[in-house]
C-alpha positions in Angstrom: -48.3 18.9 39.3 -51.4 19.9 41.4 -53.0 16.4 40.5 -49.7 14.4 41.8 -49.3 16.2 44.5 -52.8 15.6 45.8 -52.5 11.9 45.0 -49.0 11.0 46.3 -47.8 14.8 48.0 -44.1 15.1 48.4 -43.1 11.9 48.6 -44.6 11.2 44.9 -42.5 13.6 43.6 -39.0 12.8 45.7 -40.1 9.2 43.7 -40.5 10.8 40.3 -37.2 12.9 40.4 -35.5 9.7 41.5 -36.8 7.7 38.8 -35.9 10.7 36.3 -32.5 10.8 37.6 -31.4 6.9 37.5 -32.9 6.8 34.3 -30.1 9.6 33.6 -27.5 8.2 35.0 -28.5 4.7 33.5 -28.5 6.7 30.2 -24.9 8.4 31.2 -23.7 4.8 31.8 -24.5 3.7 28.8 -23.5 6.5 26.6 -20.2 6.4 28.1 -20.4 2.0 27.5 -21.0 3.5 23.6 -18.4 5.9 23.5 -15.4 3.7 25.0 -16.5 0.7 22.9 -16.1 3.3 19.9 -12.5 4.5 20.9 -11.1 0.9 21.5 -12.2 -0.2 18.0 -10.2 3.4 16.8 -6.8 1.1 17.7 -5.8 -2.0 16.7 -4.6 -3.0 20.7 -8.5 -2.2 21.6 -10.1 -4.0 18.8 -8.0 -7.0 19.6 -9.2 -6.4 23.6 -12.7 -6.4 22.6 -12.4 -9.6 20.7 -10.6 -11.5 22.9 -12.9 -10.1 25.6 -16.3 -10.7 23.7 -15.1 -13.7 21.9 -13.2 -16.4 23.7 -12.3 -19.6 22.6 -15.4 -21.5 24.0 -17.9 -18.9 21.8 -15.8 -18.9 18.8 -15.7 -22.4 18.4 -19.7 -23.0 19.0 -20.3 -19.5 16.6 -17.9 -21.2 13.9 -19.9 -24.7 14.6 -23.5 -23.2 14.4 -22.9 -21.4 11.0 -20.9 -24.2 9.3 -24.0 -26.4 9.9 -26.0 -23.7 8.6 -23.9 -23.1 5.3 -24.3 -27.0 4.2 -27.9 -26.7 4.3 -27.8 -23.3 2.6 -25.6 -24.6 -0.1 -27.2 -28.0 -0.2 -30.0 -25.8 -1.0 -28.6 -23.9 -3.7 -26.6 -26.7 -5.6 -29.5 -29.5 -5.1 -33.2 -27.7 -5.8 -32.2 -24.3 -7.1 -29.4 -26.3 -9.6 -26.3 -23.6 -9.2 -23.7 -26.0 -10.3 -20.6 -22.8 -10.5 -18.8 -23.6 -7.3 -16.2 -21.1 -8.0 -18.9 -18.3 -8.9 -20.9 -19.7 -5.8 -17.7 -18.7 -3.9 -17.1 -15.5 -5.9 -20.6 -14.3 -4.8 -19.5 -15.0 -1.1 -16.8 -13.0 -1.2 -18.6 -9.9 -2.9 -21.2 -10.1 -0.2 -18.8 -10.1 2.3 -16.9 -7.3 0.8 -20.0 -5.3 0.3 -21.4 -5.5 4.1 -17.7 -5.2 5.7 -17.6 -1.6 3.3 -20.8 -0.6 5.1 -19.7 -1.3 8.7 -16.4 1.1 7.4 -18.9 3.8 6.3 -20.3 3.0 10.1 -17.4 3.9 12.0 -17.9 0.1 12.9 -15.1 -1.4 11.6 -12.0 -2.5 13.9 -8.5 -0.5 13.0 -5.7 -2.2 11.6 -2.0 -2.8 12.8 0.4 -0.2 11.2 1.4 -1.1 8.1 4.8 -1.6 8.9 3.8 -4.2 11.4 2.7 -6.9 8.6 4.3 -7.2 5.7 1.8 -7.1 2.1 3.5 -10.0 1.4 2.3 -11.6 3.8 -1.3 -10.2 3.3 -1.6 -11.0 -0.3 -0.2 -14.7 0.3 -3.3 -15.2 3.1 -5.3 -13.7 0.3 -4.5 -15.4 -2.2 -4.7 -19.2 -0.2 -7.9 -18.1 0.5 -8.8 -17.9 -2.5 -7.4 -21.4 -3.4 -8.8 -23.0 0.0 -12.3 -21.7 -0.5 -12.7 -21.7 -4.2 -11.3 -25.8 -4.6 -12.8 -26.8 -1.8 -16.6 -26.3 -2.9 -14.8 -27.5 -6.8 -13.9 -30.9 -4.3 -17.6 -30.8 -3.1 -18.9 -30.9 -6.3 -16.8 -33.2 -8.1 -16.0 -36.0 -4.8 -18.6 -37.8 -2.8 -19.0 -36.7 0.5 -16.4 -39.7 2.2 -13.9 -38.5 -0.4 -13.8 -35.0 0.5 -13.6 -36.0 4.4 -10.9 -38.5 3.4 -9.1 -35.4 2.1 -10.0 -33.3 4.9 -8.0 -35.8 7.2 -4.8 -35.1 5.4 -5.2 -31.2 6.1 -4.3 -32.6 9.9 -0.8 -33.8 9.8 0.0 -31.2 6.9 -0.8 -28.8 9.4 1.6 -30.0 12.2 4.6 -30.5 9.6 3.6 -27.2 8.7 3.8 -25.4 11.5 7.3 -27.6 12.4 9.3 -26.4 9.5 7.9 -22.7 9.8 7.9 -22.1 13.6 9.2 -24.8 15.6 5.9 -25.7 17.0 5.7 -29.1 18.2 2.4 -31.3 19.4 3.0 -33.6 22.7 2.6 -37.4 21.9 -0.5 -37.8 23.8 -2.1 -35.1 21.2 -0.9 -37.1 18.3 -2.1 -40.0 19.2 -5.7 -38.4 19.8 -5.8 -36.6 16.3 -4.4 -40.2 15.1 -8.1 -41.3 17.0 -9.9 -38.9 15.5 -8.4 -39.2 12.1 -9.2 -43.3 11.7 -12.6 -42.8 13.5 -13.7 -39.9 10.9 -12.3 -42.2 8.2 -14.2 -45.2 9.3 -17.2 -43.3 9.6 -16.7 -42.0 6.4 -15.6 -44.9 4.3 -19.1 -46.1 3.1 -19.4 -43.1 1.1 -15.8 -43.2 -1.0 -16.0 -42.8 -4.4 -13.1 -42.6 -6.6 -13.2 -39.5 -9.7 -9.6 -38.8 -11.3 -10.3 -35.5 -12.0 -12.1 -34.6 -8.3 -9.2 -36.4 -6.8 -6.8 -33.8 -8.1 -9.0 -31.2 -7.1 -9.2 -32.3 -3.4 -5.2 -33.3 -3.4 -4.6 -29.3 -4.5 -6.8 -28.4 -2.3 -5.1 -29.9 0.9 -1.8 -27.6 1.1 -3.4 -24.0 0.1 -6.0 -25.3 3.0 -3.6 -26.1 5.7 -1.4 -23.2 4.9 -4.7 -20.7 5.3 -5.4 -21.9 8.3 -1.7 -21.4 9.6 -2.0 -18.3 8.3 -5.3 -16.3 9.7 -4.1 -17.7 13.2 -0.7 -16.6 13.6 -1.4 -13.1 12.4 -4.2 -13.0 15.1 -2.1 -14.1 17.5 1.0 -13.1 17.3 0.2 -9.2 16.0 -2.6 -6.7 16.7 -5.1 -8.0 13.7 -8.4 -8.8 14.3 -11.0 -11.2 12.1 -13.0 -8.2 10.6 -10.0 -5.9 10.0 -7.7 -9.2 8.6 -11.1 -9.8 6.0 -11.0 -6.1 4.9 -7.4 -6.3 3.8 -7.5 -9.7 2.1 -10.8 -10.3 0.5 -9.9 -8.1 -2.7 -7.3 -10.4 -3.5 -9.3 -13.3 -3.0 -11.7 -12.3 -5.5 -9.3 -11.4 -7.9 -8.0 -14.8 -7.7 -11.6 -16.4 -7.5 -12.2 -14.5 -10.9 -9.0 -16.2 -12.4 -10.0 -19.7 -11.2 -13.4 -19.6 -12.6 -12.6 -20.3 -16.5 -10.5 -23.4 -15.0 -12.7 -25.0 -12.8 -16.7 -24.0 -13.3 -18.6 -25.2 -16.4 -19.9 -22.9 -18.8 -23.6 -21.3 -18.8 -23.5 -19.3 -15.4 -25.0 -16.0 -17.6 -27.7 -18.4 -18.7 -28.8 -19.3 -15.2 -32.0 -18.7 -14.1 -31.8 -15.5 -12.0 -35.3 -15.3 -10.6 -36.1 -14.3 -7.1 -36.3 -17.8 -5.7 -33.2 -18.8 -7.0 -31.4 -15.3 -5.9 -32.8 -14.9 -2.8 -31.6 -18.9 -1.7 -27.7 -17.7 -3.2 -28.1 -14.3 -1.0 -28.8 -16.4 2.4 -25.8 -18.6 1.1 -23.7 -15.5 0.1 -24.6 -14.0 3.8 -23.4 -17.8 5.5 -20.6 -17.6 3.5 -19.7 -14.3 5.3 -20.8 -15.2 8.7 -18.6 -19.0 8.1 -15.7 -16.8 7.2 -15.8 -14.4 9.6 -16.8 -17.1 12.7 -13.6 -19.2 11.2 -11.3 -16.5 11.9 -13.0 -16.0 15.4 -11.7 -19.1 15.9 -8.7 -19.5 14.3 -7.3 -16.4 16.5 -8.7 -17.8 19.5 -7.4 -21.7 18.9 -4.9 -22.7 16.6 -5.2 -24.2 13.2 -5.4 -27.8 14.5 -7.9 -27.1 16.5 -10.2 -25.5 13.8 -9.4 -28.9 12.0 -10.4 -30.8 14.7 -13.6 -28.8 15.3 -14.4 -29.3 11.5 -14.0 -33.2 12.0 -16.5 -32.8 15.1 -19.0 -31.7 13.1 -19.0 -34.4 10.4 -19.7 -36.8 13.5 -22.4 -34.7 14.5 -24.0 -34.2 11.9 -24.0 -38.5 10.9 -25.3 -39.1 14.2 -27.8 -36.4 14.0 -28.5 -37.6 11.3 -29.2 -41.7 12.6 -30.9 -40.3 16.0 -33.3 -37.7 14.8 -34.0 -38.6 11.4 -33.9 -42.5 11.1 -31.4 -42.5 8.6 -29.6 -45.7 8.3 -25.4 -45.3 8.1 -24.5 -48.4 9.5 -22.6 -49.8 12.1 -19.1 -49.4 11.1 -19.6 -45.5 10.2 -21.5 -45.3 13.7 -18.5 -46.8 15.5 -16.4 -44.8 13.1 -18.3 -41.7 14.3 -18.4 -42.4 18.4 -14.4 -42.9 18.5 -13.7 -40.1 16.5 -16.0 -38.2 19.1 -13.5 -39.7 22.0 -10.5 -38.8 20.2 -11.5 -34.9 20.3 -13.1 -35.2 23.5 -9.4 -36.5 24.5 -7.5 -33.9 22.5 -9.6 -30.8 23.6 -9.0 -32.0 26.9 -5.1 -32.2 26.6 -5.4 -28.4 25.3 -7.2 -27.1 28.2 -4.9 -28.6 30.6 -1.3 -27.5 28.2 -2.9 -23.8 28.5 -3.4 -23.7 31.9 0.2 -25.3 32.2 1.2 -22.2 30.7 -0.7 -19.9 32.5 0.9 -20.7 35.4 4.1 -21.0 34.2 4.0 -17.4 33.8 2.9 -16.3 37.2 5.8 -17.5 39.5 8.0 -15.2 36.4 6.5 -12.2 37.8 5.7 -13.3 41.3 8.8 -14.9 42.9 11.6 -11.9 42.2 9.3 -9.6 44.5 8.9 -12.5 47.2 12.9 -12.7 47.0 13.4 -9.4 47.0 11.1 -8.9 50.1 12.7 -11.8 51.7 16.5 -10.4 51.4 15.1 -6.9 52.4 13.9 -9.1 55.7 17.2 -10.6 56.2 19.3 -7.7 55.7 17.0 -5.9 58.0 17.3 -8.5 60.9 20.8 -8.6 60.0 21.2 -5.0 61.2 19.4 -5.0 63.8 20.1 -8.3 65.7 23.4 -6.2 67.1 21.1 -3.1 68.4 18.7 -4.9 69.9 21.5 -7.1 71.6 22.9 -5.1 74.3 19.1 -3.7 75.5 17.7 -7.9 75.9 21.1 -8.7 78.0 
C-alpha cells in the first residue's frame, strides 16, 4: 500500500475501493439475475414468463428457420455421402439424443417445471406423443421414398387440414382475406414445386398418412402452450418416451433391413450425431414456435423456407430451376408476406380490444363519482354566489 500511496495518495485508493465495490455490487446484481432466473423455472407460470419473455414470436420463427435449414444439410449429409438409408432409425436416434441431453439439463436444475398433473390430462400427452411419433418418423419415410416436389405437394395439404382441424375441435375460424393468402401461397409453392413431381405408389401412401398425424401435431404442441402453463422443454420431457416407443414399433414397417450391418465408423457417427443434435435443436425451435404462433403459421413458415431455399439456390449458386418454379417461388413469397401481415394487424386488433375492458368502467366510474359530486354541491354553493 506504501507504493500506491506514493504514486496516486488518497485519491488512488478512494478509486480502488470504488472499483472493488461496483465490481461487488455488479457481482450482487448478477447473482441475484441467477438466483430469480432459477426460482421462475421452479414453476410452471415462471418458466412460461421466461419464455414468452426470452422468446417471442419474431425469435422463434427465425430460431425454428435457421435450424430447419441446417437439418436438410445435415441429413442430406447423412442419407447422400455417409449412405444411412433407415429414416425411421435416423429419427429414432433423434429422439434418444434429445432424450439424453433434456435428462442432463434435469440433473442441472435446468429444466422448466411442469403444469400439475391434473391440469393436462395423460391422454392428451400420450396422443401428442404418439403423433409425434407418426409426424416425424413418416415424414423422413416420405423424404426418402417421394421426390422433393412430391413431398411439398403433400406439405400443402397439411394447410387446409389444419384450418378444418382446428374448426371442428375449437371453433377457430381464419378471416377470408387469410384464406385467400394461404390459397397464394399454396399455388405459388406448388408451381414452384411442380418440376420436381414424381409419382411412387408406395411413397404416395406414405406422404398421404403422413398429412393428418402432421396437422394434428402441430394443433397439438400449440394449444397446450398456449392455452396451459407448458413450456417447449418441459412439453419434450413428458412426450418423447412415447415417441420413441412408437418410433421403435414403426421401424420393422417402414425401414429396410441391414441397419446392424451399417458402417458405424467415426465419420459416419459423428455426421448422425450433428444430425441427431439438429434434430433436437429443430424440435425444440418448432415448439418455440408453435407456442408463440399458431400451427398455420408454423406451416406457413415451413413453405417460406422452401422458397428460400430455391431462390437461394438460383442467386448464389447458379443453379438453373426455371422460370415457372421462380415465378412459382416469388408469389408464394407475396402470399406470406400478405398473410404475416394480416396476423400482425388481427393481434394488435386484439390487443386493444382488451384495453378499453379494463379501462372504461374506471373512467365511468370516475365520471358518475364527478356528477354525483357536482350534484350535491351545486345547492351549497348556490345560496353563497347569489
Amino acid at each position: 500500500m506504501g507504493i500506491l500511496d506514493s504514486l496516486f495518495g488518497n485519491g488512488g485508493r478512494r478509486f480502488i475501493k470504488r472499483k472493488d465495490s461496483d465490481a461487488g455490487e455488479a457481482g450482487r446484481a448478477l447473482e441475484e439475475l441467477r438466483g430469480s432466473l432459477y426460482n421462475e423455472l421452479r414453476t410452471s407460470e415462471g418458466a412460461k414468463r421466461q419464455q414468452q419473455r426470452f422468446c417471442g414470436p419474431v425469435m422463434a420463427m427465425t430460431f425454428n428457420f435457421m435450424v430447419a435449414v441446417g437439418i436438410i444439410l445435415g441429413n442430406k449429409l447423412v442419407m447422400g455421402r455417409v449412405g444411412f438409408n433407415f429414416p425411421i432409425f435416423l429419427t429414432f436416434i433423434h429422439y434418444c439424443c434429445a432424450w439424453i441431453l433434456l435428462a442432463i439439463f434435469k440433473a442441472l436444475s435446468l429444466l422448466p417445471a411442469s403444469p400439475p398433473a391434473k391440469t393436462t390430462p395423460f391422454s392428451s400427452l400420450f396422443s401428442l406423443g404418439v403423433v409425434m411419433a407418426f409426424a416425424s418418423g413418416l415424414a423422413n419415410a416420405s423424404l426418402k421414398h417421394n421426390s422433393v416436389g412430391f413431398y411439398q405437394m403433400a406439405k400443402i395439404s397439411v394447410t387446409p387440414t389444419i384450418v378444418i382441424a382446428e374448426f371442428f375441435l375449437f371453433k377457430k375460424t381464419v378471416s377470408f382475406h387469410k384464406v385467400l393468402a394461404l390459397a397464394v401461397v399454396s399455388v405459388g409453392v406448388a408451381v414452384a414445386t411442380i418440376t420436381d413431381l414424381e409419382f411412387n405408389f408406395f411413397g404416395a401412401c406414405i406422404a398421404l398418412a403422413w398429412i393428418v398425424p402432421s396437422a394434428v401435431n402441430k394443433i397439438l404442441w400449440s394449444t397446450l402452450q398456449q392455452q396451459t402453463n407448458w413450456t417447449a422443454l418441459a412439453l419434450m420431457w413428458r412426450t418423447t418416451p412415447v415417441t420413441i416407443f412408437f418410433l421403435v414399433a414403426l421401424m420393422p414397417w417402414l425401414d429396410p433391413p441391414g441397419v446392424l450391418s451399417f458402417k458405424w465408423d467415426v465419420h459416419n457417427t459423428s455426421a448422425i450425431l450433428i444430425s441427431a443434435l439438429l434434430g433436437f435443436l429443430l424440435q425444440w425451435s418448432g415448439a418455440l414456435a408453435l407456442g408463440a404462433t399458431s400451427a398455420t403459421s408454423h406451416v406457413v413458415l415451413g413453405q417460406f423456407k422452401t422458397c428460400v431455399i430455391l431462390l437461394g439456390g438460383y442467386f448464389l449458386f447458379g443453379s438453373d430451376p426455371g422460370w415457372t418454379s421462380i415465378g412459382g417461388a416469388v408469389t408464394a413469397l407475396g402470399g406470406m408476406t400478405v398473410y404475416t401481415s394480416l396476423s400482425l394487424k388481427e393481434s394488435k386488433e386484439k390487443a386493444s380490444d382488451q384495453l378499453p375492458k379494463h379501462s372504461v368502467p374506471r373512467q365511468k366510474l370516475k365520471s358518475t363519482e364527478d356528477d354525483d359530486n357536482s350534484r350535491y354541491s351545486t345547492p351549497d354553493h348556490t345560496p353563497t354566489v347569489v
